[in-house]
Backbone as JSON Lines, residues from 0, in Angstrom:
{"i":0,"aa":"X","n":[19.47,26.24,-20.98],"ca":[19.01,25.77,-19.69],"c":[19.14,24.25,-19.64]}
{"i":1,"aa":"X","n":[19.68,24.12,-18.83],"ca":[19.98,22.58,-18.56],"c":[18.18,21.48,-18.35]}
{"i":2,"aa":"X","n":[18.43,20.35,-18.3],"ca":[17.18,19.63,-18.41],"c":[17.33,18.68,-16.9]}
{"i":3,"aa":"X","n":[16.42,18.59,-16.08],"ca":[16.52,17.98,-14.89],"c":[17.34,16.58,-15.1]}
{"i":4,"aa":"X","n":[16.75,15.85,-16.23],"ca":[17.64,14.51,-16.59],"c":[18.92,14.6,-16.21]}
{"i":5,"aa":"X","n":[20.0,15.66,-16.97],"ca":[21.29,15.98,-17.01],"c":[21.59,16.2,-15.74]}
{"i":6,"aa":"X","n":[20.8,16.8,-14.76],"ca":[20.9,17.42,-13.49],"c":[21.4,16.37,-12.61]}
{"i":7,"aa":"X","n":[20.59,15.69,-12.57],"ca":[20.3,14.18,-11.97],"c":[21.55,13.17,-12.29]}
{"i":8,"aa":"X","n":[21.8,12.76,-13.46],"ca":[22.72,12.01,-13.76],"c":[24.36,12.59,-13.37]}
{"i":9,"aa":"X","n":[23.82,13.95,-13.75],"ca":[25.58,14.41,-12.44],"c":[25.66,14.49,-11.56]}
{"i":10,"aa":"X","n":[24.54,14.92,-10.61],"ca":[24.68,14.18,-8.93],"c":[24.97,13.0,-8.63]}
{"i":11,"aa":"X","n":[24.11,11.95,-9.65],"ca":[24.87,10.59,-9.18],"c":[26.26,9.83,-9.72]}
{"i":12,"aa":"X","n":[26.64,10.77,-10.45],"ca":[28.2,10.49,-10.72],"c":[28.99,11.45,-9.73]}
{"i":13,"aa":"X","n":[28.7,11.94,-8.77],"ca":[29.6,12.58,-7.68],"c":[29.92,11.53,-7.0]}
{"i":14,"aa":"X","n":[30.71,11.66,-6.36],"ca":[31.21,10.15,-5.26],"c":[30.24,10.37,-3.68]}
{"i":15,"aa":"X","n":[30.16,11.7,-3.04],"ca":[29.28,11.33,-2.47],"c":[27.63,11.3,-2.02]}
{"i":16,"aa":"X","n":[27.26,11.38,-3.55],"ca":[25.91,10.76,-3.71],"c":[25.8,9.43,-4.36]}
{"i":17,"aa":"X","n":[26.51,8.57,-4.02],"ca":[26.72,7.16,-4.66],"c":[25.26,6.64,-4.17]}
{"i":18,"aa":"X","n":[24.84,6.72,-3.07],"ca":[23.57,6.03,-2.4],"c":[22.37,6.52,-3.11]}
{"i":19,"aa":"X","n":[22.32,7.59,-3.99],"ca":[21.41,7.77,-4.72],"c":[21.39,6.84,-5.99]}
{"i":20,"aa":"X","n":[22.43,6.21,-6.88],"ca":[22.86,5.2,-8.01],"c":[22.13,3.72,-7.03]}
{"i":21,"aa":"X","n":[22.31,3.92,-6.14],"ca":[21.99,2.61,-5.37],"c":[20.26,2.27,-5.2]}
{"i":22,"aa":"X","n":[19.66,3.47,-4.74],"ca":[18.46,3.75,-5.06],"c":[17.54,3.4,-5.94]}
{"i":23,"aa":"X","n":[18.02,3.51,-7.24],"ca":[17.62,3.64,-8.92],"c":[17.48,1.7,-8.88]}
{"i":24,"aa":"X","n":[19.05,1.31,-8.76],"ca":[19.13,-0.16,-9.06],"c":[18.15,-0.59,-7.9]}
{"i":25,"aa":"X","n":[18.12,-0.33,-6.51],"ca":[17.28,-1.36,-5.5],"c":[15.68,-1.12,-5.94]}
{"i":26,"aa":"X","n":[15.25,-0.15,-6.91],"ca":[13.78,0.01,-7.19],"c":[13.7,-0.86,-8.17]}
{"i":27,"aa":"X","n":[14.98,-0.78,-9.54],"ca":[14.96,-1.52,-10.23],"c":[14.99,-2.67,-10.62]}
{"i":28,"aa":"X","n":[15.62,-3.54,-8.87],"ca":[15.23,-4.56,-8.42],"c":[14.41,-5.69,-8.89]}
{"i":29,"aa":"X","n":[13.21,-4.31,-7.34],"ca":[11.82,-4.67,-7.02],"c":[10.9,-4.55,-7.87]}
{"i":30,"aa":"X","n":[11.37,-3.76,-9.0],"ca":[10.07,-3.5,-9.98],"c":[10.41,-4.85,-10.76]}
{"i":31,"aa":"X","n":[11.56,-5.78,-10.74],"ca":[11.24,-6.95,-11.77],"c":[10.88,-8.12,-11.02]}
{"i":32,"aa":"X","n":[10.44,-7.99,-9.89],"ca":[9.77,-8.99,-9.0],"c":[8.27,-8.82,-9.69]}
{"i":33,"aa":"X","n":[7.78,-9.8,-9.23],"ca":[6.19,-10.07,-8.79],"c":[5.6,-8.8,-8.33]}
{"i":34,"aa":"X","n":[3.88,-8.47,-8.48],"ca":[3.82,-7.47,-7.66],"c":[3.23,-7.67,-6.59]}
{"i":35,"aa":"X","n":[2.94,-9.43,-6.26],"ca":[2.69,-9.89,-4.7],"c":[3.68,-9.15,-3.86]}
{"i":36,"aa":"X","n":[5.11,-9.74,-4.42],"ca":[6.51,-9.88,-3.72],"c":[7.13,-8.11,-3.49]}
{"i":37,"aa":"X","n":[5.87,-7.4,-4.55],"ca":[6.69,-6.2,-4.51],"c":[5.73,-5.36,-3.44]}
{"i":38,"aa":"X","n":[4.51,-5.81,-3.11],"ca":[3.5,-5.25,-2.04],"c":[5.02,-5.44,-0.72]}
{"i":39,"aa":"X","n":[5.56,-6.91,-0.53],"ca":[5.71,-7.53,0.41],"c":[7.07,-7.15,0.84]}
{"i":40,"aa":"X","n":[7.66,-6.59,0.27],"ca":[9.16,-5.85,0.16],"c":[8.76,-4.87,1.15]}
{"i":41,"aa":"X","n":[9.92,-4.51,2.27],"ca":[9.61,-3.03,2.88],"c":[10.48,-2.32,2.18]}
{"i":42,"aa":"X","n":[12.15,-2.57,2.18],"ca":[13.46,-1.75,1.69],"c":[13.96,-3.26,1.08]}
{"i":43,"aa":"X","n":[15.12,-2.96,0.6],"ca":[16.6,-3.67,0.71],"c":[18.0,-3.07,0.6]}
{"i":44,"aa":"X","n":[18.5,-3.68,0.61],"ca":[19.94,-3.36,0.47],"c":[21.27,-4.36,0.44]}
{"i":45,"aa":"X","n":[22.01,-3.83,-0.13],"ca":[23.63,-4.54,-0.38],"c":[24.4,-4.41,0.89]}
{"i":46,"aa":"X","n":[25.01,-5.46,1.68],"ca":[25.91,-5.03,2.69],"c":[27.23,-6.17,2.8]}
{"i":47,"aa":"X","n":[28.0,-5.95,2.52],"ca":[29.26,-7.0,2.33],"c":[28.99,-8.48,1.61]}
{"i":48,"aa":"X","n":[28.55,-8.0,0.59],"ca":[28.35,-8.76,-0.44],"c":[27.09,-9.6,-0.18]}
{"i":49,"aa":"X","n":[26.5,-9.81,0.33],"ca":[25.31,-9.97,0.28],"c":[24.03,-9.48,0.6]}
{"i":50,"aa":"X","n":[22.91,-9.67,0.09],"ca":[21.59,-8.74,-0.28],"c":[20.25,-9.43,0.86]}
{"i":51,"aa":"X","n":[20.05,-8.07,1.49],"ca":[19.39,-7.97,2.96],"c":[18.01,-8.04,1.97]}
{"i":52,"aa":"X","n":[17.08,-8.08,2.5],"ca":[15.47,-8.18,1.96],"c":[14.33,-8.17,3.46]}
{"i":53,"aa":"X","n":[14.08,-6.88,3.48],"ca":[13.42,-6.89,4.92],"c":[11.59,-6.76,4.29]}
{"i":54,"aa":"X","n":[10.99,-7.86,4.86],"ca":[9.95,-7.62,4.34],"c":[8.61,-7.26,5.26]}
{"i":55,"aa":"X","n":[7.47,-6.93,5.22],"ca":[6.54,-6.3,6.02],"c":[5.85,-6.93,6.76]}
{"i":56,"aa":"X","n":[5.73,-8.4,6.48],"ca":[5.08,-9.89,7.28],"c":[5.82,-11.03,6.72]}
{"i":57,"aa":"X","n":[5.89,-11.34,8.73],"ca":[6.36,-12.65,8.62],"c":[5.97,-13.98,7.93]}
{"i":58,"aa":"X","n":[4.8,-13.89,7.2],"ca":[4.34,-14.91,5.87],"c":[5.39,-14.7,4.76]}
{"i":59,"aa":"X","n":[5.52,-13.19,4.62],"ca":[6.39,-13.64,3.01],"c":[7.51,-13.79,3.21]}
{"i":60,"aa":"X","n":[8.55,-13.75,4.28],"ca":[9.34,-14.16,4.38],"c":[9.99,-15.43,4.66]}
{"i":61,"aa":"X","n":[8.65,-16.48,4.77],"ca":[8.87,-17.9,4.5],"c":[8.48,-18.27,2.73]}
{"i":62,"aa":"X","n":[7.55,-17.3,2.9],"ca":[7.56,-17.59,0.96],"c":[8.66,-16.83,0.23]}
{"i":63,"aa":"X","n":[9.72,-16.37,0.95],"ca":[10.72,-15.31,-0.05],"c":[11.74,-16.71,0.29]}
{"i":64,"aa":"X","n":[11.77,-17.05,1.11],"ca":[13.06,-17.68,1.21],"c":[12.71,-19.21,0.28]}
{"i":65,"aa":"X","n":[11.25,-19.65,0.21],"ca":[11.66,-20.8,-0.88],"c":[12.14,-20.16,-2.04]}
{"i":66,"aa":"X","n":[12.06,-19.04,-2.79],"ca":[12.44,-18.49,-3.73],"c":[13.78,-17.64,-3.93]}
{"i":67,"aa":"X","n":[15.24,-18.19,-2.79],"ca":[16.03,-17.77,-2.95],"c":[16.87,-17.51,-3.74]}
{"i":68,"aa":"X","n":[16.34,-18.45,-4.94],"ca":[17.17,-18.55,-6.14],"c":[16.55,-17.9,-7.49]}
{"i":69,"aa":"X","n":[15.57,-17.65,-6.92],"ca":[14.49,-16.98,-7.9],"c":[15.25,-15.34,-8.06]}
{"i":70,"aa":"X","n":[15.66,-14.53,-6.44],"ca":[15.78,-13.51,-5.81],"c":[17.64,-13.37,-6.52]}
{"i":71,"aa":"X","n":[18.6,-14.71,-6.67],"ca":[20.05,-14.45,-6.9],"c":[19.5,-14.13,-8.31]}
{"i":72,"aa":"X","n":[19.28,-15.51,-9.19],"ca":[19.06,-14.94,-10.28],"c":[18.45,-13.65,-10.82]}
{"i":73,"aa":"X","n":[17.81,-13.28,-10.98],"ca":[17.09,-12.25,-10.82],"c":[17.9,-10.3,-10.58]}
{"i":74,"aa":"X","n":[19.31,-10.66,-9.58],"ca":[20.48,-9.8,-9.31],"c":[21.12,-10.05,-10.04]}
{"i":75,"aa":"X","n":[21.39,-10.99,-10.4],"ca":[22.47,-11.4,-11.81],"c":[22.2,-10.74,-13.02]}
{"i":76,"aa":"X","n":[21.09,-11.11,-13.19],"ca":[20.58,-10.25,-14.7],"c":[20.43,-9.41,-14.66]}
{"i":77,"aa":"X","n":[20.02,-8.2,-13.43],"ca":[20.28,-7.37,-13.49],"c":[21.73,-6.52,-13.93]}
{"i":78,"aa":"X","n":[22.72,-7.38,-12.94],"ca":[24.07,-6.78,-12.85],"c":[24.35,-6.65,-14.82]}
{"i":79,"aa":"X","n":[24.05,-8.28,-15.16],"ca":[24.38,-8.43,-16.77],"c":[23.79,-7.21,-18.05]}
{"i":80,"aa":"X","n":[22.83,-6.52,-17.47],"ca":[21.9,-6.46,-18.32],"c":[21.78,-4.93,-18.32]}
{"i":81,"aa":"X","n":[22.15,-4.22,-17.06],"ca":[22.31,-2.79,-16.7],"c":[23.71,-2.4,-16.25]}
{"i":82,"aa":"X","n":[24.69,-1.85,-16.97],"ca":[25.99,-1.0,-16.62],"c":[25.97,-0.29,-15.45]}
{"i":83,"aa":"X","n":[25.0,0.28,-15.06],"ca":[24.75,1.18,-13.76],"c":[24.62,0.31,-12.21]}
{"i":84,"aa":"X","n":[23.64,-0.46,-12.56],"ca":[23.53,-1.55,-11.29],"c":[25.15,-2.69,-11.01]}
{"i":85,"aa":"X","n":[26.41,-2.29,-11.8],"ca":[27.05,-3.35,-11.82],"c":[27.57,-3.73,-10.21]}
{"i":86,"aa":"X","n":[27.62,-2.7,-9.6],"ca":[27.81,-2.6,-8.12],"c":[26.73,-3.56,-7.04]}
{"i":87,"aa":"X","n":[26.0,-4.06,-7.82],"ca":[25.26,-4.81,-7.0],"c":[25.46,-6.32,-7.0]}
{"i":88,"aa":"X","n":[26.06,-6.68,-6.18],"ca":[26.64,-8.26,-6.45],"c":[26.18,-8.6,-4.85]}
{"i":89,"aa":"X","n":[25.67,-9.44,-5.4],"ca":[25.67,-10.54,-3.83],"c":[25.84,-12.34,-3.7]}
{"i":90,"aa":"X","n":[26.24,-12.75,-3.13],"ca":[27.04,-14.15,-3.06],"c":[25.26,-14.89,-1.88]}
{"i":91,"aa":"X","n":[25.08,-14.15,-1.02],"ca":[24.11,-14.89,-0.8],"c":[22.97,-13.53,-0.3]}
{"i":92,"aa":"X","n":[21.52,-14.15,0.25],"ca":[20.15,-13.62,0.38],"c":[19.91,-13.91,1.77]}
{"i":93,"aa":"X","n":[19.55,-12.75,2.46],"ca":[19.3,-12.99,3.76],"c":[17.72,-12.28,4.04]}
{"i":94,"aa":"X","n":[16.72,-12.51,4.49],"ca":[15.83,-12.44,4.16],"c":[15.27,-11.94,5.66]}
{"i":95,"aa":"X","n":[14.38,-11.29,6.31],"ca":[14.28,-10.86,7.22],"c":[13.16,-9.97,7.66]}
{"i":96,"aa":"X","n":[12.32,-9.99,8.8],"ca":[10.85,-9.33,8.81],"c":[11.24,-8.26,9.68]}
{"i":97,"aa":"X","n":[10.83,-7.22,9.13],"ca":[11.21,-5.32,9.94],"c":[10.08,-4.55,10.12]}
{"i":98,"aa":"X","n":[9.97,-5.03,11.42],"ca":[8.52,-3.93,12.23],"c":[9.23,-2.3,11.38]}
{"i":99,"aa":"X","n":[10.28,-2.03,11.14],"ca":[10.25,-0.55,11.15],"c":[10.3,-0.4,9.16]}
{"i":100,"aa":"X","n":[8.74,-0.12,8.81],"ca":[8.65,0.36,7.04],"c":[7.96,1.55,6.81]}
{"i":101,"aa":"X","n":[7.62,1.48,6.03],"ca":[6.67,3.01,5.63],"c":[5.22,2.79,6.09]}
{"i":102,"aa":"X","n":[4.96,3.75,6.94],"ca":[3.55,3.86,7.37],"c":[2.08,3.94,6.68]}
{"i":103,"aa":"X","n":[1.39,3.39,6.79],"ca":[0.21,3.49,6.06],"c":[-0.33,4.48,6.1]}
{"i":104,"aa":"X","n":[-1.21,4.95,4.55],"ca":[-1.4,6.0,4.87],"c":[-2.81,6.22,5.9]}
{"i":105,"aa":"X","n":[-2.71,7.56,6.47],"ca":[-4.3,7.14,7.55],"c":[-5.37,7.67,6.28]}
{"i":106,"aa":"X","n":[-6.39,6.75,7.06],"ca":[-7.39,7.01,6.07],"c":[-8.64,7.82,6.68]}
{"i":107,"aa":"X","n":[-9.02,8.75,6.19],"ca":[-9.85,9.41,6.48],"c":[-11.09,8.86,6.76]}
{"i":108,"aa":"X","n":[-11.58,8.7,8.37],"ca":[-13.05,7.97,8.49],"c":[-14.26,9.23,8.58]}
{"i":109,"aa":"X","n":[-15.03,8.96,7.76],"ca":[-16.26,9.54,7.84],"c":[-17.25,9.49,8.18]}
{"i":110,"aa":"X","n":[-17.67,9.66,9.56],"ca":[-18.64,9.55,10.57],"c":[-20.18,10.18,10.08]}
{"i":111,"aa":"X","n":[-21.18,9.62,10.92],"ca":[-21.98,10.19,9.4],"c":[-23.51,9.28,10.81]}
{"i":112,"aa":"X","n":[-24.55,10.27,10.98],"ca":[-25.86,9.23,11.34],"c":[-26.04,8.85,10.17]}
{"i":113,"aa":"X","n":[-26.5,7.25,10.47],"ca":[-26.92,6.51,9.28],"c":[-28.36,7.36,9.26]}
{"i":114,"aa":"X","n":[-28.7,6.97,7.88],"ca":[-29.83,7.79,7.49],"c":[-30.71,6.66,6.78]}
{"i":115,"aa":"X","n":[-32.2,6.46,6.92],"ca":[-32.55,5.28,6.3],"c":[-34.37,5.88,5.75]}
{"i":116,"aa":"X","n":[-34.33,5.36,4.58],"ca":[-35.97,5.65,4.37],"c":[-37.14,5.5,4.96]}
{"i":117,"aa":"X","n":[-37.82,6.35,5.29],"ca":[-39.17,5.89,5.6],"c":[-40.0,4.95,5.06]}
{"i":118,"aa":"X","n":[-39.92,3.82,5.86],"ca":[-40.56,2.35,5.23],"c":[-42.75,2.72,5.33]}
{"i":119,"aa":"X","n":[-42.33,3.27,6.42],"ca":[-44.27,3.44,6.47],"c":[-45.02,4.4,5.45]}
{"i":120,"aa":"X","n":[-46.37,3.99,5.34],"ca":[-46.82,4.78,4.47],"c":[-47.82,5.41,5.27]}
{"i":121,"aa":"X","n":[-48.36,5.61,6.82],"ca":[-49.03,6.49,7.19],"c":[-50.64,5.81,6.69]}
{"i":122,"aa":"X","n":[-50.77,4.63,6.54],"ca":[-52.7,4.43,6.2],"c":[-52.67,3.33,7.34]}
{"i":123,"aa":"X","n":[-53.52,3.71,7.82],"ca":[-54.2,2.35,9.03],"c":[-55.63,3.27,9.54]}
{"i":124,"aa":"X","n":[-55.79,1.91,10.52],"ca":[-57.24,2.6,10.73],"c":[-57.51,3.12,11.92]}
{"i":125,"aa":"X","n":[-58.35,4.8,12.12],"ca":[-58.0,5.23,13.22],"c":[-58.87,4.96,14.29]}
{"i":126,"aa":"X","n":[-58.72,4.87,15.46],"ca":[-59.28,4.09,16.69],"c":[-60.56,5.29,16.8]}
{"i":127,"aa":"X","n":[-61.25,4.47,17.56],"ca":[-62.86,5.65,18.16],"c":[-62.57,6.06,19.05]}
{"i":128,"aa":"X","n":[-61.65,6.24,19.89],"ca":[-61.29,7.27,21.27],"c":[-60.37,8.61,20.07]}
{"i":129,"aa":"X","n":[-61.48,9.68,20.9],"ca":[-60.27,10.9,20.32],"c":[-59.23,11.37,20.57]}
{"i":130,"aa":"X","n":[-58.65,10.83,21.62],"ca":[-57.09,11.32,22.27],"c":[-56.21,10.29,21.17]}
{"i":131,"aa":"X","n":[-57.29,8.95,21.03],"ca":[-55.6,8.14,20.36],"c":[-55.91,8.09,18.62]}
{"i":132,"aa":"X","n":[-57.23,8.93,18.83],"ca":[-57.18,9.13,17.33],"c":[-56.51,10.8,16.83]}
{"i":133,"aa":"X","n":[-56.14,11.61,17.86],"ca":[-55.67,12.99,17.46],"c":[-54.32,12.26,17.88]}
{"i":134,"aa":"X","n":[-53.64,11.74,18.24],"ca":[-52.03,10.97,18.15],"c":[-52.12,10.32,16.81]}
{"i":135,"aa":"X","n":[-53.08,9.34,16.66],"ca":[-52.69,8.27,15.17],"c":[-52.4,9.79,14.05]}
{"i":136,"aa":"X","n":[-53.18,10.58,13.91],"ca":[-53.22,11.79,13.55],"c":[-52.26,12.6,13.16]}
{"i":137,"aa":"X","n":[-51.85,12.83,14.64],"ca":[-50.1,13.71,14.53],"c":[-49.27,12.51,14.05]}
{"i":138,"aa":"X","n":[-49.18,11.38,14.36],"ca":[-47.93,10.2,13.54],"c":[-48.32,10.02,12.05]}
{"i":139,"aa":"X","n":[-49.68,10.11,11.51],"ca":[-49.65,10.01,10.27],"c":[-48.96,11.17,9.33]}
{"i":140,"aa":"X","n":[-49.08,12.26,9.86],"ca":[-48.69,13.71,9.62],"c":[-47.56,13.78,9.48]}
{"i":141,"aa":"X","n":[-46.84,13.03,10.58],"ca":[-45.29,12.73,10.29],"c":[-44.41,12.1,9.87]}
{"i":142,"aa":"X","n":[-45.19,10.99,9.49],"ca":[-45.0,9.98,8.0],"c":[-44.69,10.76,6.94]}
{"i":143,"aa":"X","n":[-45.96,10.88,6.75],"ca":[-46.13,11.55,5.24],"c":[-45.0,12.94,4.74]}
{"i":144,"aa":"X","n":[-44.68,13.55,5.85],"ca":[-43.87,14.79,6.29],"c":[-42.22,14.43,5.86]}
{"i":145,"aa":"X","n":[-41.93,12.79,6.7],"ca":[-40.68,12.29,5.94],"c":[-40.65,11.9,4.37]}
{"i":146,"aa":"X","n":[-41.73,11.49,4.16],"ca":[-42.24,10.63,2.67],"c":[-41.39,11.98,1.47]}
């Protein structure tokens, strides 16, 4: 029985799953960036010799571009350093902010009455009228009832 590894590595030696080989290197990229820079990454890609970088806010894409040379080098050693990525060459870095990335995930809100302790303790002193002393009465009752 064959092993998924083997599986894998002959799909991407077919010619037309090349964009999957491309895949491997553009993660392999981003994983040797920063992991500020790698929050701040949406995609990239190779397109006539030079390397697109679309990122998720327009902040890091003024902080990607002082680091343009950070971003060539960085492709270089890759290309040097991995046989597989050699296809990735770029002459220059174009850097660029793309409303369209991967969606956040939604987060489940949990609605909920707040619920809070009974601060009273039900002792005070009860008045000499009996109507507002059979009320102090029933409220002490219901103190103690939350307690």
């Amino acid at each position: 029985m064959k092993k998924v590894s083997t599986i894998l590595s002959h799909l991407t030696s077919q010619p037309q799953f090349k964009f999957l080989k491309q895949q491997v290197c553009y993660r392999k990229y981003i994983a040797l960036l920063t992991p500020k820079y790698q929050k701040a990454i949406a995609f990239i890609y190779i397109k006539d010799n030079t390397l697109f970088i679309a990122v998720k806010h327009p902040g890091f894409k003024m902080e990607l571009n002082y680091n343009r040379d950070l971003l060539k080098s960085l492709l270089i050693q890759l290309n040097t350093h991995d046989e597989r990525c050699e296809m990735m060459r770029a002459s220059k870095v174009v850097i660029f902010h793309s409303k369209y990335h991967a969606m956040p995930e939604e987060k489940l809100s949990y609605v909920s009455v707040p619920y809070y302790a009974e601060q009273a303790s039900g002792t005070f002193k009860l008045p000499e009228d009996e109507t507002l002393a059979a009320s102090f009465k029933r409220i002490k009752a219901l103190i103690q009832c939350k307690q």
